[in-house]
C-alpha positions as CSV (number, residue, x, y, z in Angstrom):
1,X,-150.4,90.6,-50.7
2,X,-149.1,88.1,-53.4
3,X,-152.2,85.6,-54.8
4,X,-152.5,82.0,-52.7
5,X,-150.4,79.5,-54.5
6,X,-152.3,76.8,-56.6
7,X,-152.0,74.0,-54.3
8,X,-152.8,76.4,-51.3
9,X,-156.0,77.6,-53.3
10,X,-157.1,73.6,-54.2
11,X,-156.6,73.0,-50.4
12,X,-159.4,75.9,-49.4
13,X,-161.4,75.0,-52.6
14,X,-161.2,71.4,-51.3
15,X,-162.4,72.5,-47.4
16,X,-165.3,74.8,-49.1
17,X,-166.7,72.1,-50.9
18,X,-167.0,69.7,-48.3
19,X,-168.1,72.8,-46.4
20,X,-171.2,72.9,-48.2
21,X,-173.3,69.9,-47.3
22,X,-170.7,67.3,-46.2
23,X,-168.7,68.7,-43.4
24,X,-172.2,69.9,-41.1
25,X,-172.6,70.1,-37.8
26,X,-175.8,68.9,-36.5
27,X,-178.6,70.8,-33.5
28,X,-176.4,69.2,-30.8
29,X,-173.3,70.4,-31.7
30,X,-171.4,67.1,-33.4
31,X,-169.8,67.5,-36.4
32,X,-170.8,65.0,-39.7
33,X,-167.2,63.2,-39.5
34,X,-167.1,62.7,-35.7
35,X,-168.2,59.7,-33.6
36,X,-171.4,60.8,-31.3
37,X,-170.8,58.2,-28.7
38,X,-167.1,59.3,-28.4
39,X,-166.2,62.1,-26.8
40,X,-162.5,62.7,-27.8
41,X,-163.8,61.8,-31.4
42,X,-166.6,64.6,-30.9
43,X,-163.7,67.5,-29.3
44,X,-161.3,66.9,-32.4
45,X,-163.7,67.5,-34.9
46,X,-165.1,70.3,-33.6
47,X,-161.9,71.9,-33.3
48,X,-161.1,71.2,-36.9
49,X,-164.1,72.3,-38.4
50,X,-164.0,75.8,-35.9
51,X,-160.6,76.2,-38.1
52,X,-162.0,75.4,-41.3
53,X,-165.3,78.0,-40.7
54,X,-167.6,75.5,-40.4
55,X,-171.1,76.5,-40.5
56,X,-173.7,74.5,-42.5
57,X,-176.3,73.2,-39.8
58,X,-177.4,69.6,-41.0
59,X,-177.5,65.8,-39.6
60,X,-175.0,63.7,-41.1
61,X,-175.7,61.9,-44.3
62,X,-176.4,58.1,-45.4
63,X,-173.0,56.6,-44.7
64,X,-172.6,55.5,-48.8
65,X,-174.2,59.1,-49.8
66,X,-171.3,60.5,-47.6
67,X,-168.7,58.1,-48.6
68,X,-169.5,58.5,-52.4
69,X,-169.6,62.4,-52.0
70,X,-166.3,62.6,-50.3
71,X,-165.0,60.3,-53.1
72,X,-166.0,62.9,-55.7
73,X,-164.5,65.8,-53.7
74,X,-161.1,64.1,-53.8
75,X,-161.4,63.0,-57.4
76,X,-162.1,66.5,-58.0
77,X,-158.9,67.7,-56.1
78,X,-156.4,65.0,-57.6
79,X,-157.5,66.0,-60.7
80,X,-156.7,69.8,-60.3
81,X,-153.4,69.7,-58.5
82,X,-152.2,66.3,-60.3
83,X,-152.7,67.5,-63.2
84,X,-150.7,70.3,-63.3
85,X,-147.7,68.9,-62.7
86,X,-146.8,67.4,-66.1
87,X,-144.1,69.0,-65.9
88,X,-142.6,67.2,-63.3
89,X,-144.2,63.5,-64.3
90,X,-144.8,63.7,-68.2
91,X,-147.5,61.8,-69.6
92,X,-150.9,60.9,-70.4
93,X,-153.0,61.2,-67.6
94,X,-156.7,60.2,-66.5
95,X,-158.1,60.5,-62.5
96,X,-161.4,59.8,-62.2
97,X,-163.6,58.5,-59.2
98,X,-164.9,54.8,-59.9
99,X,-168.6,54.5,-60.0
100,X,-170.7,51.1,-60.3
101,X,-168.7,48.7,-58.0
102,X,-167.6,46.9,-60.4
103,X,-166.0,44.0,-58.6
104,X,-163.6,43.8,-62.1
105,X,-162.9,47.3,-62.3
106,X,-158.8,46.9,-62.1
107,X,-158.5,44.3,-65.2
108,X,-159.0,47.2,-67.1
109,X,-155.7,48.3,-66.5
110,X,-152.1,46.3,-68.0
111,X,-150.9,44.9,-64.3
112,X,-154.2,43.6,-63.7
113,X,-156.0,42.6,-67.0
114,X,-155.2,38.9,-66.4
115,X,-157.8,38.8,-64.1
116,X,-160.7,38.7,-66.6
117,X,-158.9,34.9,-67.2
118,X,-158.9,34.1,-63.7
119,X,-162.6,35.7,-63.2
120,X,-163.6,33.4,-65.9
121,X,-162.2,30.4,-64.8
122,X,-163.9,30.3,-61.2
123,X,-167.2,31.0,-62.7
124,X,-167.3,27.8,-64.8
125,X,-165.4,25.7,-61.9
126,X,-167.1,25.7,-58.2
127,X,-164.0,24.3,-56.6
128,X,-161.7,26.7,-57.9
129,X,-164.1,29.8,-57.0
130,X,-164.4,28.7,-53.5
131,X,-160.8,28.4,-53.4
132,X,-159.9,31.7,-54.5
133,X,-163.0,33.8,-52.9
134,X,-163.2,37.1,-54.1
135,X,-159.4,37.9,-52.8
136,X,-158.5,39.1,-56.5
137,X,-161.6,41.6,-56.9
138,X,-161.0,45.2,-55.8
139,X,-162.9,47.7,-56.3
140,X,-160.6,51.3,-55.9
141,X,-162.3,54.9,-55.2
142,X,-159.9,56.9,-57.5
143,X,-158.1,55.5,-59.6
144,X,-154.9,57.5,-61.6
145,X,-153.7,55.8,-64.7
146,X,-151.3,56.5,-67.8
147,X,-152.4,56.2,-71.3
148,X,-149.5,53.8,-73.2
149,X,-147.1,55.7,-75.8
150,X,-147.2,54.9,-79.6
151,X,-143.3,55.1,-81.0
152,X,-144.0,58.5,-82.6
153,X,-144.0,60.2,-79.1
154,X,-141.0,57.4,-77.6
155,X,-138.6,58.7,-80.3
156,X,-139.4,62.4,-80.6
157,X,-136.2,63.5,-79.3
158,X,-134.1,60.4,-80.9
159,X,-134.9,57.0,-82.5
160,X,-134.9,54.7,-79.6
161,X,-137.1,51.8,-80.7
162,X,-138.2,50.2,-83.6
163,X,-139.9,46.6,-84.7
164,X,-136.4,45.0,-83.9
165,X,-136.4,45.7,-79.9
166,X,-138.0,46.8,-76.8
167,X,-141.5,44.6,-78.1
168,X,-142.8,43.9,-74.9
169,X,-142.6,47.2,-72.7
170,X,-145.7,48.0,-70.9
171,X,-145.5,51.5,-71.6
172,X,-145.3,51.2,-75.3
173,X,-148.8,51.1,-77.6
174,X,-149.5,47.4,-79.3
175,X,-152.7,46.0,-80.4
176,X,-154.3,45.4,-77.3
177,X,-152.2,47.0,-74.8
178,X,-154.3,48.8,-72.1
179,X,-153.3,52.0,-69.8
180,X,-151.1,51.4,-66.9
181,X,-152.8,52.0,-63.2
182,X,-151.0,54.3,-61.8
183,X,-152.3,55.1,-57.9
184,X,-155.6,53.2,-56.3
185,X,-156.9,55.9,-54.0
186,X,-159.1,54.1,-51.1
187,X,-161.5,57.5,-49.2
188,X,-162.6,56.8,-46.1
189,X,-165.0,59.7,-44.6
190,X,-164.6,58.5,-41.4
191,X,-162.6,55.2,-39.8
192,X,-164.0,52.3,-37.7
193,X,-161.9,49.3,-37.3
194,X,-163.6,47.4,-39.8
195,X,-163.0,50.0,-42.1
196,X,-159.1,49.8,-41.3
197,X,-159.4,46.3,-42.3
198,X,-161.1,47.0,-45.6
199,X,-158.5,49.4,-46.8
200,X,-155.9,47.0,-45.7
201,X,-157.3,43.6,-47.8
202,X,-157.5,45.7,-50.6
203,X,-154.0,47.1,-50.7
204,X,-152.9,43.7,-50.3
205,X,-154.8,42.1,-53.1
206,X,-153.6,45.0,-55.5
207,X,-150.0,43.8,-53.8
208,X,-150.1,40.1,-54.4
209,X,-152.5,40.1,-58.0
210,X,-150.3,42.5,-60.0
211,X,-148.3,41.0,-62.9
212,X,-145.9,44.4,-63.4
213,X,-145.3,47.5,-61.7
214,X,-146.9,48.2,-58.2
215,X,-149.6,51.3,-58.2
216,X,-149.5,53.4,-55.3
217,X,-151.7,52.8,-53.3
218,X,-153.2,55.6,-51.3
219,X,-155.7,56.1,-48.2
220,X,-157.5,59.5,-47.7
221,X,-159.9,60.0,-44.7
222,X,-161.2,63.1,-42.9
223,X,-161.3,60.8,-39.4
224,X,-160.2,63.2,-36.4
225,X,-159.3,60.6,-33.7
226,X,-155.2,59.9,-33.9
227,X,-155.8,56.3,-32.3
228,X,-158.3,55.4,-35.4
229,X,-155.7,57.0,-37.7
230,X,-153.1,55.0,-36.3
231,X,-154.5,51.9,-36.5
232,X,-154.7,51.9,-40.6
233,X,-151.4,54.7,-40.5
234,X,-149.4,52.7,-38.7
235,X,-147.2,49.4,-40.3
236,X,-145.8,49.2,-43.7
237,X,-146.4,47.0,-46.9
238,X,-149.3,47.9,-48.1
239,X,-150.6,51.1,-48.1
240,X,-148.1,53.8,-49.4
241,X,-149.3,56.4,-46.7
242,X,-152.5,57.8,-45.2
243,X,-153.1,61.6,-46.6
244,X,-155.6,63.6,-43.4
245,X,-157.8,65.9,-45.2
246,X,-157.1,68.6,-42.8
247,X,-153.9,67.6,-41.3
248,X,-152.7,71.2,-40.0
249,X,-155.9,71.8,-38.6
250,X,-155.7,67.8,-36.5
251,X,-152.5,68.9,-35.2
252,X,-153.8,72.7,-34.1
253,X,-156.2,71.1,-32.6
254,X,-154.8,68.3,-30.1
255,X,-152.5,70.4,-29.1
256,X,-155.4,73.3,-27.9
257,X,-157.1,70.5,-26.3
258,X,-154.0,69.4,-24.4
259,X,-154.3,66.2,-25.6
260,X,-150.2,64.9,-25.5
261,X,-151.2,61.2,-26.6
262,X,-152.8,62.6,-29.2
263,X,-150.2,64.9,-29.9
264,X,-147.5,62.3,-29.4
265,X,-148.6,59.6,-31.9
266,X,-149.5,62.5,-34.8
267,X,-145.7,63.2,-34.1
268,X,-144.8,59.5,-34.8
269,X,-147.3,59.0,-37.6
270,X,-145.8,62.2,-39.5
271,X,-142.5,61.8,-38.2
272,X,-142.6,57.8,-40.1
273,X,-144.1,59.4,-43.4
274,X,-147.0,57.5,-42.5
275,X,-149.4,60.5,-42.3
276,X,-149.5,63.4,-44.5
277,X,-151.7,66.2,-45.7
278,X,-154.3,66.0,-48.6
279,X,-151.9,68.6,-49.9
280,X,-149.0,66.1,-50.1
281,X,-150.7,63.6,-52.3
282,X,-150.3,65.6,-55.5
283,X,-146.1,65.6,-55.4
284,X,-146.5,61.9,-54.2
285,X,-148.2,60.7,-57.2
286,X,-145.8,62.5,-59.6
287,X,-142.7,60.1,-57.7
């Protein structure tokens, strides 16, 4: 039997570590990412995790120790299938999972550095931060971002700039010039409406604060109900597309369960290219 291709072994190396103490199914038979109090909610997951080999017995975790662990996982799965595809979007790359809530984490980045100013402003005038809120803070999950190019590496295969031209490019190195932010990831372990809401005020604010290109801007979320999908999968304008941590295994599973509706607005939500696999995301970043 040939070897697993790489993305095919990431995917099971992404399932067995959220296998291990994330993915759990508790005494009564409820799986860590389903809704107890819903019984479609409860059916769906089960069914997923019967196809993934489920079997670590254990109560669901803290909602943020849950959240920040899943966050981790995905980090860790960007970074080995992402990664190896340099070949198809060259550059300098960095993925890494943001830790410390820092409400100011995106001016680190060239479409979004301007935001220090505008940080700095509404602290030292009360009218103007009330006015503005917090709508130009976001904190990402994951973020992907390029490191900027000094000339040496721009005219390796021919001379193409110099100190005459091209002075302003984002992508070139200058005193000061910070990496470009490639993809914002937003991981949600499971989805509740206001949690669909969350994802979608972010994705905006990284829309309407950017001076520069537009990162992708990414959801992941190991919910199993198609309706709670739908509601943050469903639309366009802000969120590039929603990536199901198990998608195969969602659709296996409505459709053992007899569940059409289910089955028929998975079909529209992939149909749209508004849902996708985990195992998409990698060739999605590299567009």
């Amino acid at each position: 039997m040939n070897r697993a291709v790489r993305f095919l072994e990431a995917r099971r190396a992404f399932h067995a570590a959220l296998l291990k103490d994330l993915l759990t199914i508790n005494k009564k038979g409820v799986v860590s990412n389903a809704d107890g109090c819903n019984a479609v909610s409860i059916a769906i997951a089960a069914g997923i995790a019967d196809l993934l080999k489920a079997e670590t017995v254990g109560d669901r975790m803290a909602g943020q120790t849950s959240g920040n662990k899943f966050e981790g996982i995905c980090a860790d799965f960007v970074r080995q299938t992402f990664l190896k595809v340099g070949h198809l979007r060259p550059g300098r790359w960095d993925v890494h999972q943001v830790t410390g809530r820092n409400r100011l984490e995106i001016a680190r980045y060239e479409q979004y550095s301007h935001l220090i100013a505008l940080d700095r402003a509404a602290k030292a005038d009360a009218e103007l931060a009330a006015a503005l809120g917090s709508d130009y803070t976001i904190t990402p999950d994951i973020v992907v971002t390029r490191d900027v190019e000094d000339d040496e590496s721009i005219n390796s295969c021919e001379e193409l700039v110099d100190d005459s031209v091209t002075m302003l490019a984002s992508l070139r190195k200058r005193p000061g010039g910070l990496p470009l932010l490639h993809a914002s990831i937003s991981c949600k372990w499971t989805i509740r409406s206001d949690r669909a809401q969350n994802a979608r005020s972010e994705a905006l604010n990284l829309v309407r604060n950017r001076k520069g290109r537009l990162p992708h801007i990414m959801v992941v979320t190991a919910e199993p109900t198609p309706s709670r999908l739908a509601s943050i999968a469903l639309g366009t304008g802000d969120i590039d597309c929603v990536y199901h941590f198990a998608l195969y295994e969602l659709q296996k599973t409505v459709s053992k369960l007899g569940m059409n509706d289910a089955a028929d607005l998975l079909r529209v939500m992939v149909d749209g290219n508004r849902l996708k696999d985990i195992s998409d995301l990698p060739l999605d970043l590299a567009v």
